[in-house]
Backbone bond lengths (Angstrom), bond angles and torsions (degrees), N, CA, C in turn:
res aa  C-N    CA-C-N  psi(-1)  N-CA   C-N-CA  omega(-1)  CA-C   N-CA-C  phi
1 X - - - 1.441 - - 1.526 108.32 -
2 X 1.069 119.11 112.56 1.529 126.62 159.77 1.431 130.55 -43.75
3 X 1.418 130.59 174.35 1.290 134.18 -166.72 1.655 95.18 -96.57
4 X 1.032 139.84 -35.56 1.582 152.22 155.66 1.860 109.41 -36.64
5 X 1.369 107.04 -71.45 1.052 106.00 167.25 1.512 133.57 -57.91
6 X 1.226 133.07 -30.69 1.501 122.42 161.48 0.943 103.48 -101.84
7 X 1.698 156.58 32.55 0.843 118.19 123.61 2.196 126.88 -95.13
8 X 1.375 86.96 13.29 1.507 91.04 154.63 1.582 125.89 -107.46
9 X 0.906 113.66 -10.94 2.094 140.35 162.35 1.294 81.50 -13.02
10 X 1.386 123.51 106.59 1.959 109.51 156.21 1.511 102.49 -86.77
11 X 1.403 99.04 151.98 2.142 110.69 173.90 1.115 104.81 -35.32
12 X 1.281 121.35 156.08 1.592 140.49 -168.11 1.256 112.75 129.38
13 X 1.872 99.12 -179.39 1.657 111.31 -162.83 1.856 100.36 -66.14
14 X 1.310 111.98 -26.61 1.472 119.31 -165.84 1.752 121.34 -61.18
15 X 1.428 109.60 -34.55 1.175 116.36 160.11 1.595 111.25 -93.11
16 X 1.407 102.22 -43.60 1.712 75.31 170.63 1.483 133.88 -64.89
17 X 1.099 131.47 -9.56 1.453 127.11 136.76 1.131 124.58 -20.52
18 X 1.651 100.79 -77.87 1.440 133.44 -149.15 1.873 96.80 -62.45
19 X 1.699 98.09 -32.42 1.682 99.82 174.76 1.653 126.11 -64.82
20 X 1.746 86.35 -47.42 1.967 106.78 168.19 1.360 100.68 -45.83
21 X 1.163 115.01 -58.44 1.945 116.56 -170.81 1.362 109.01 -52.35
22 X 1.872 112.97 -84.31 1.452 119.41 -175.98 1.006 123.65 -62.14
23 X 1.280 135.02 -52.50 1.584 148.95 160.45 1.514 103.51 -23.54
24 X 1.259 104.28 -88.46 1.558 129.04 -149.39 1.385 90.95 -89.23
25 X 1.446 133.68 -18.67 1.860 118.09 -175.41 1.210 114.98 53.18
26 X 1.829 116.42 24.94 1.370 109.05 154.70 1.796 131.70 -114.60
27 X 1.241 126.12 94.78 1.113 119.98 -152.21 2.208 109.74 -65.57
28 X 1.593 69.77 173.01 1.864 62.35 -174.48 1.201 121.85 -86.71
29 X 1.840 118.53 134.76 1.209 108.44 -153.85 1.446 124.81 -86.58
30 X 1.606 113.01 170.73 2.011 101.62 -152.91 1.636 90.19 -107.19
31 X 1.605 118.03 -27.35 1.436 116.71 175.09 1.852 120.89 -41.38
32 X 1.475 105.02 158.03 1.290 108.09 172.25 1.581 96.37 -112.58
33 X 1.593 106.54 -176.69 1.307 89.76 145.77 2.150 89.66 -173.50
34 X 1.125 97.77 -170.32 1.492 102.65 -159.39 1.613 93.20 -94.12
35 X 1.507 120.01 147.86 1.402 117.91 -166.66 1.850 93.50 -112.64
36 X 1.208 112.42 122.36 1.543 106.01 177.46 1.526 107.17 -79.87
37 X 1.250 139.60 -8.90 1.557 128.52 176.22 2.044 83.45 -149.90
38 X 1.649 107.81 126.33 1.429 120.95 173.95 1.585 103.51 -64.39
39 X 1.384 154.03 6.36 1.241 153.66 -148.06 1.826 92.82 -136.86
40 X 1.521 121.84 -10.74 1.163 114.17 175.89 1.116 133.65 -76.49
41 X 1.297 143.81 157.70 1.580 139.96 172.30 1.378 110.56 -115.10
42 X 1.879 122.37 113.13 1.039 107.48 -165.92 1.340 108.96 -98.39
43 X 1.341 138.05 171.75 1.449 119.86 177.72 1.633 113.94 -139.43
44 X 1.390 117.61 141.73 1.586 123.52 173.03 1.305 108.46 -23.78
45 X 1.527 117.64 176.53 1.596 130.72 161.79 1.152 112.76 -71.02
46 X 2.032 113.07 -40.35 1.475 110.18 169.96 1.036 110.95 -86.89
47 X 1.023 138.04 23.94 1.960 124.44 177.17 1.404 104.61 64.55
48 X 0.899 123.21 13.17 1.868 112.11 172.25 1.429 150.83 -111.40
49 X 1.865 87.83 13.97 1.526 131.57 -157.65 1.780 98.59 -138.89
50 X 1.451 106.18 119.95 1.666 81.04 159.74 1.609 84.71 -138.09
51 X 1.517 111.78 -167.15 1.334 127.91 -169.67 1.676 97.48 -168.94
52 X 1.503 94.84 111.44 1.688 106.44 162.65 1.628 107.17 -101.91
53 X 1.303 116.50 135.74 1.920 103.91 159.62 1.426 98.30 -82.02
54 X 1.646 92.72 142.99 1.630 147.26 147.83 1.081 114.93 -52.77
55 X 1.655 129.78 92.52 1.083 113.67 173.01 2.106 111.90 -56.33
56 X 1.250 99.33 -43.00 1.415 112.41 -179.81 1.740 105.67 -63.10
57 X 1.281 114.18 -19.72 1.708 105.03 153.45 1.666 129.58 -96.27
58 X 1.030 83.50 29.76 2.106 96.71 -164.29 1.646 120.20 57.61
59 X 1.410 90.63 54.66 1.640 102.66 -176.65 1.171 117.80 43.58
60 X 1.622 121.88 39.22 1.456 119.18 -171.43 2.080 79.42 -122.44
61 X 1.692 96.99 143.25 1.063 106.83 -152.58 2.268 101.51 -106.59
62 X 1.005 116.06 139.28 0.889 92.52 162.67 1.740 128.70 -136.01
63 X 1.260 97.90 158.28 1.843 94.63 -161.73 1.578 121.08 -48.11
64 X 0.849 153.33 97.14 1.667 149.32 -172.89 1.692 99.11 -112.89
65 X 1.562 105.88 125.85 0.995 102.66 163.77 1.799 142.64 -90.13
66 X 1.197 106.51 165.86 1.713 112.39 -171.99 1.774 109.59 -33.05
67 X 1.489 111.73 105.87 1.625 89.65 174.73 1.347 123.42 -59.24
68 X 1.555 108.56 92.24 1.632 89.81 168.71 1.485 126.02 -97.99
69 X 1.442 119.99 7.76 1.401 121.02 153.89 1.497 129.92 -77.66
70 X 1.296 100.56 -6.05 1.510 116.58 -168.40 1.735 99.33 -108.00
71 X 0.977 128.96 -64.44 1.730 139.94 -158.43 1.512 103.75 -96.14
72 X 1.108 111.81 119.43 1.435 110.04 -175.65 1.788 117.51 -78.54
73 X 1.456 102.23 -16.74 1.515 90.16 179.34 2.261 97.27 -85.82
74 X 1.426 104.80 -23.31 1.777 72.21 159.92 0.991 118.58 -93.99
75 X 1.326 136.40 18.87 1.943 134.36 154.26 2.050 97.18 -78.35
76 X 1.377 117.80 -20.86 1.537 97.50 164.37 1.315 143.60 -54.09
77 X 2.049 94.43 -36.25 1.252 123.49 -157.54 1.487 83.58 -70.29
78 X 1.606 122.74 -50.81 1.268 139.10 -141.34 2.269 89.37 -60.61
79 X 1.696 103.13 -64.33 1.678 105.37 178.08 1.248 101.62 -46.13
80 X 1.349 128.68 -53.93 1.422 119.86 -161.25 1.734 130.96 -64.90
81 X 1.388 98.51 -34.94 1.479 94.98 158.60 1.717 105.20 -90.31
82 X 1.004 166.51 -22.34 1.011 143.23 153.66 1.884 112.19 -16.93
83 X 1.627 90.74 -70.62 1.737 111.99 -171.83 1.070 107.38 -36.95
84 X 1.733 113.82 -51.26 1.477 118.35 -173.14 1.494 114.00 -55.08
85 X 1.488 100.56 -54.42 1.611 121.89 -175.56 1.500 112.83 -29.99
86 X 1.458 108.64 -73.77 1.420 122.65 -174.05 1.396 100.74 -148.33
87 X 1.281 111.34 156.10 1.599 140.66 -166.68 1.703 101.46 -72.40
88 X 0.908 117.38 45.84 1.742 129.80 126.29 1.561 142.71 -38.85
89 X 1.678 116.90 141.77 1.189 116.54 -159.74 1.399 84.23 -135.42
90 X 1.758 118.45 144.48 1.076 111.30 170.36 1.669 121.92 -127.35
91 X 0.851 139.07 148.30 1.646 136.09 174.06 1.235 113.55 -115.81
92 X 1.596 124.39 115.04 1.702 105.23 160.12 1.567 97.30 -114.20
93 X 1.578 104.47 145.36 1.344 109.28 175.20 1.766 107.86 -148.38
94 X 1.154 103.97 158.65 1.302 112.30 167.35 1.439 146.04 -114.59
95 X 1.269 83.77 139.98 2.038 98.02 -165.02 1.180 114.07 -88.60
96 X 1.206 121.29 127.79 1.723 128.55 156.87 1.260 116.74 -59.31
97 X 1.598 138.30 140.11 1.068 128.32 -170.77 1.611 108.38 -125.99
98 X 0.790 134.62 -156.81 1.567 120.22 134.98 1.895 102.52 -108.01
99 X 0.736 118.91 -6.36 1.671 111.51 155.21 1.250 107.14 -79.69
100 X 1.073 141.44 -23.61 1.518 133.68 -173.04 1.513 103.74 132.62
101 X 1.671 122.61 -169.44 1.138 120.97 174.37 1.376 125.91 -91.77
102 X 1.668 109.47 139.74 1.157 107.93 148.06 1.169 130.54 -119.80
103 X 1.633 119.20 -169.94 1.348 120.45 174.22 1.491 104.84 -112.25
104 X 1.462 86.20 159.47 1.860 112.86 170.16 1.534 111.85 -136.83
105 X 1.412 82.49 116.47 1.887 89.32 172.48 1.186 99.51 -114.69
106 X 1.972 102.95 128.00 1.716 106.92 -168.93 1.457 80.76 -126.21
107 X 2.003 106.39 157.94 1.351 108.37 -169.98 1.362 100.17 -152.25
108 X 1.509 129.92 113.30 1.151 122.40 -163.44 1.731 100.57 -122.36
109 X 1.241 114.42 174.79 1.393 132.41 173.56 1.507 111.33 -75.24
110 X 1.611 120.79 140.44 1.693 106.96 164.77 1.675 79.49 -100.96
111 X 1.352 156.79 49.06 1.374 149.68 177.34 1.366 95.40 -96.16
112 X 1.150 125.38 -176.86 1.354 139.44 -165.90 1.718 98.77 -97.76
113 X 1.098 124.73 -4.18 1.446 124.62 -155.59 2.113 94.88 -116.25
114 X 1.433 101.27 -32.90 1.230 103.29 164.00 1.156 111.54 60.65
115 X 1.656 140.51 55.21 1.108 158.35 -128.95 1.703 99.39 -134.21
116 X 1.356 111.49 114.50 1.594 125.19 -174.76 1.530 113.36 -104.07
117 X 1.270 88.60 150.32 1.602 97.07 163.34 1.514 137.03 -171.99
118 X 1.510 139.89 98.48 1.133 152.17 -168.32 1.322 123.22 -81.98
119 X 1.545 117.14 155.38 1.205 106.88 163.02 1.399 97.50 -164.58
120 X 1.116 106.44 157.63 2.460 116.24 -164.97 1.434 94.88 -117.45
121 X 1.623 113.22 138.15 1.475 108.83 175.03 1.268 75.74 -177.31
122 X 1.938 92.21 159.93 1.647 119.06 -158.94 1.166 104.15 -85.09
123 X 1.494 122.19 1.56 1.460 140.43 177.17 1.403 124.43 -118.72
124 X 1.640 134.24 142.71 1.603 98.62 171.43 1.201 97.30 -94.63
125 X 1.776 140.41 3.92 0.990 106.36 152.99 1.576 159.91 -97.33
126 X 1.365 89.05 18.93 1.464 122.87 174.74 1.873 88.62 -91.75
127 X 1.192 127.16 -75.33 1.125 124.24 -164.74 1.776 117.63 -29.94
128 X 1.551 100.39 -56.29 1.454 122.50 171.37 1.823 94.53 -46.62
129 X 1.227 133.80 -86.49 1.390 147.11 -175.89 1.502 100.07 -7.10
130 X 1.603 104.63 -69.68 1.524 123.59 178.03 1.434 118.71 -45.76
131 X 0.987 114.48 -52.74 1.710 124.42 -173.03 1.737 109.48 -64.32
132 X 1.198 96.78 -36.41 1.566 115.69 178.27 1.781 109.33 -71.02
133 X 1.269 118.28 -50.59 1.465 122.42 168.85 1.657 110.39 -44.99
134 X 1.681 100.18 -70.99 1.449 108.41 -178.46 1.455 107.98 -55.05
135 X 1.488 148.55 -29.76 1.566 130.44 171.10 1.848 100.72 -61.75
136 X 1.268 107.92 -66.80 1.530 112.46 -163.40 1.450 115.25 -88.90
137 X 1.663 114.33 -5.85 1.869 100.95 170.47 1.282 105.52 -84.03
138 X 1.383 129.41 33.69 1.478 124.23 175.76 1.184 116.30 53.69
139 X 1.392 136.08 39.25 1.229 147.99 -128.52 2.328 86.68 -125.67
């Protein structure tokens, strides 16, 4: 995936995957398993996968991951292991547009190499999502 392509990625399950995967290094899981109450939400080992059954899919459940382009407290999780990860600095700020505002979450290195990276979205938690792809999708 190119630097073009996520940073046009609109919110949805598609980057939030792509975050569960690269981000978090937990892929999405292929297991089933039996639900003891249909009203439950079951969740990954890393927390970044859950699966409710559908009654309208015959209570067969399928994996969707954590919105973190959508919900801003999982765009926290997203800065916070970054921070932990490596010695990172982060900025979100907002832009005036003549469409209106957006955000930019920029995220640079305190390393000696001082290594940047931005991304603009009508969300900061899409924005955050983005910035996070472009450090770790090898982008």
């Amino acid at each position: 995936m190119n630097k073009s392509q996520i940073e046009n990625m609109p919110a949805g399950k598609e980057i939030d995957g792509l975050v569960a995967e690269i981000v978090f290094g937990e892929s999405k899981p292929v297991y089933t398993h039996v639900h003891d109450n249909v009203f439950s939400t079951k969740w990954s080992n890393g927390k970044n996968w859950h699966c409710t059954p559908e009654y309208l899919n015959g209570d067969i459940c399928e994996w969707t991951p954590k919105a973190f382009s959508m919900d801003i407290s999982a765009a926290q999780e997203v800065i916070s292991l970054i921070v932990v990860k490596e010695p990172f600095t982060w900025r979100i700020e907002s832009i005036n547009t003549e469409t209106g505002i957006k955000w930019r979450a920029c995220l640079w290195s305190d390393k000696a190499d001082r290594s940047e990276y931005s991304a603009e979205a009508d969300t900061i938690a899409l924005a955050v999502s983005r910035v996070a792809l472009l450090k770790y999708g090898g982008v």
